[in-house]
C-alpha positions as CSV (number, residue, x, y, z in Angstrom):
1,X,0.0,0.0,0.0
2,X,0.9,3.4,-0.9
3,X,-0.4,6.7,0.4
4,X,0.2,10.0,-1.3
5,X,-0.3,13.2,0.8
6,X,2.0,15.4,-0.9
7,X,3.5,15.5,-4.7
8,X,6.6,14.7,-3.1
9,X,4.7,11.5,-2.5
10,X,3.9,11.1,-6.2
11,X,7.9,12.1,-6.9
12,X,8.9,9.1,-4.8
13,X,6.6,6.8,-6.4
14,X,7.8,7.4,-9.9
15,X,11.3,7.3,-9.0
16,X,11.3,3.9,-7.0
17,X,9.6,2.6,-10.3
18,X,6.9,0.8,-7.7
19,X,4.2,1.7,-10.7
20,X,4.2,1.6,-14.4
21,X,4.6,5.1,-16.0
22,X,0.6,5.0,-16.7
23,X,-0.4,4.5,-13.6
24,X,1.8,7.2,-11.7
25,X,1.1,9.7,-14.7
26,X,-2.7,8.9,-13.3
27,X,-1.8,9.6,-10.3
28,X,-0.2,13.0,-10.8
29,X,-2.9,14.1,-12.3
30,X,-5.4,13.2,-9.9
31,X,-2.8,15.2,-7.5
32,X,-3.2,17.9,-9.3
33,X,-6.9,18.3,-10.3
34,X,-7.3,17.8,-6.1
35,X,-5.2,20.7,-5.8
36,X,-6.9,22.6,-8.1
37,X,-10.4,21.6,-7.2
38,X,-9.6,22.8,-3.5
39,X,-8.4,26.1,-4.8
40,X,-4.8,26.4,-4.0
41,X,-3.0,28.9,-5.4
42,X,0.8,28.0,-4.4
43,X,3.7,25.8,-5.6
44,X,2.7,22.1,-5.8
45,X,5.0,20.8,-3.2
46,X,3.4,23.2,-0.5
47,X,0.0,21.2,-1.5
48,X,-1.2,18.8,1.1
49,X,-3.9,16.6,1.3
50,X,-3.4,15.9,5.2
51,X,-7.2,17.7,6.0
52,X,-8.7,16.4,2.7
53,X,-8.0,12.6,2.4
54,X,-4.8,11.4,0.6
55,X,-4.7,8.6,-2.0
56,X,-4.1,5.6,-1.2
57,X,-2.7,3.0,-3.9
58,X,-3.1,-1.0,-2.9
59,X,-0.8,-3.4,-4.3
60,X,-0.6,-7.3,-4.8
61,X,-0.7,-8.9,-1.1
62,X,-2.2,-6.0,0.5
63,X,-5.8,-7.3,2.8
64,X,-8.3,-5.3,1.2
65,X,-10.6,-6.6,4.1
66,X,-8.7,-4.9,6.3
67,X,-7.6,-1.5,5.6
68,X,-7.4,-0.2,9.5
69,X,-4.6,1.5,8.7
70,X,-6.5,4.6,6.5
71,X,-9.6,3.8,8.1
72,X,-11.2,0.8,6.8
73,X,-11.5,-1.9,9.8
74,X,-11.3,-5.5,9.4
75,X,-14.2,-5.7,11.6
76,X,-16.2,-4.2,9.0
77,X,-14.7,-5.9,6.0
78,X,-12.3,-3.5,5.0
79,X,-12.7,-1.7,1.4
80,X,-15.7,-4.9,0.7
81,X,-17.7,-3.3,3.9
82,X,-17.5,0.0,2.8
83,X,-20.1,2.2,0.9
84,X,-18.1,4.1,-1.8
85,X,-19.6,7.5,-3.0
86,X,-18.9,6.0,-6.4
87,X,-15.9,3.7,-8.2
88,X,-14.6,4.7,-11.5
89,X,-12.9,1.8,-13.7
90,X,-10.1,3.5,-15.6
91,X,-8.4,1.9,-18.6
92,X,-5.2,3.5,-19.9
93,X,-2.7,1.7,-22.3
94,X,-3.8,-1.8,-21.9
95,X,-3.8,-1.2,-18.0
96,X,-6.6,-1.4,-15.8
97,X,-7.7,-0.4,-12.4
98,X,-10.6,0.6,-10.1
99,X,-10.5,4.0,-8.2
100,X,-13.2,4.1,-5.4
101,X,-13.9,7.3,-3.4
102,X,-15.2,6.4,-0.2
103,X,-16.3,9.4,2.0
104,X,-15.6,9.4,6.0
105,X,-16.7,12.8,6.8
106,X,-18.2,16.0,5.4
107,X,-14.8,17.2,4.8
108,X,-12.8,14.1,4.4
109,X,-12.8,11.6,1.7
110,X,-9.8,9.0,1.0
111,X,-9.5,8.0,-2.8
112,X,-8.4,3.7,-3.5
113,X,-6.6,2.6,-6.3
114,X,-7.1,-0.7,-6.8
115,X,-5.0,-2.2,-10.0
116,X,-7.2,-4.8,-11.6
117,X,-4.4,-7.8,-11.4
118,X,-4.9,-7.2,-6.8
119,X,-8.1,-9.1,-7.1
120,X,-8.0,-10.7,-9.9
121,X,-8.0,-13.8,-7.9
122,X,-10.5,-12.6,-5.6
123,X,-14.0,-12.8,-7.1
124,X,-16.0,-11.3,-3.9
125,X,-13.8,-8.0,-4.1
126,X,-14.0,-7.7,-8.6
127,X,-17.3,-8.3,-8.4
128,X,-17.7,-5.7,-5.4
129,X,-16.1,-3.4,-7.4
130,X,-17.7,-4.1,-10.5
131,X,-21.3,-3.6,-8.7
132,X,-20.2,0.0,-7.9
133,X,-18.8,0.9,-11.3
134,X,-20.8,3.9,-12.9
């Protein structure tokens, strides 16, 4: 799992290579519509998304059932127990993945990137995500 707060975050990312070039491009510029949606006028590194809800990026072996650590309890089911405002599937260059906005408060929202091969072997979860597709 990945979080990105900051577009230092997203600099990281791309430079450990952790993501295809697609997906981090993605990524960027989901970082950067945020900061312009919220309004902010300075340099992108002094953007934050620490009061907004960051992005969080799964990867192969992460528990999507339990996601305690941004929020989503195992007790609940994780990502498969919550009730995402919607879920986007996104297809770029012959690569695929799922990004589901679930909202926690008024003011806070986390965004979850899930790449289509992290549950391909998990029918529940593809099918969860499927269902919530619009």
């Amino acid at each position: 799992m990945r979080t990105i707060k900051t577009m230092q975050d997203v600099r990281l990312i791309r430079a450990a290579q952790v993501f295809s070039d697609t997906i981090t491009s993605f990524l960027e510029e989901e970082f950067l519509g945020l900061k312009e949606a919220f309004d902010f006028d300075g340099l992108d590194e002094e953007f934050a998304l620490d009061h907004y809800g960051f992005l969080v990026v799964l990867e192969q072996g992460d528990n999507l059932r339990d996601l305690s650590v941004v929020g989503l309890e195992r007790e609940t089911g994780g990502l498969l127990g919550s009730l995402p405002e919607f879920v986007d599937k996104v297809v770029r260059q012959g690569e695929c993945w799922y990004k589901a906005v679930v909202i926690y408060t008024n003011e806070y929202a986390m965004a979850f990137y899930v790449p289509e091969i992290v549950v391909a072997d998990d029918e529940e979860l593809k099918t969860f995500l499927e269902a919530h597709v619009e």
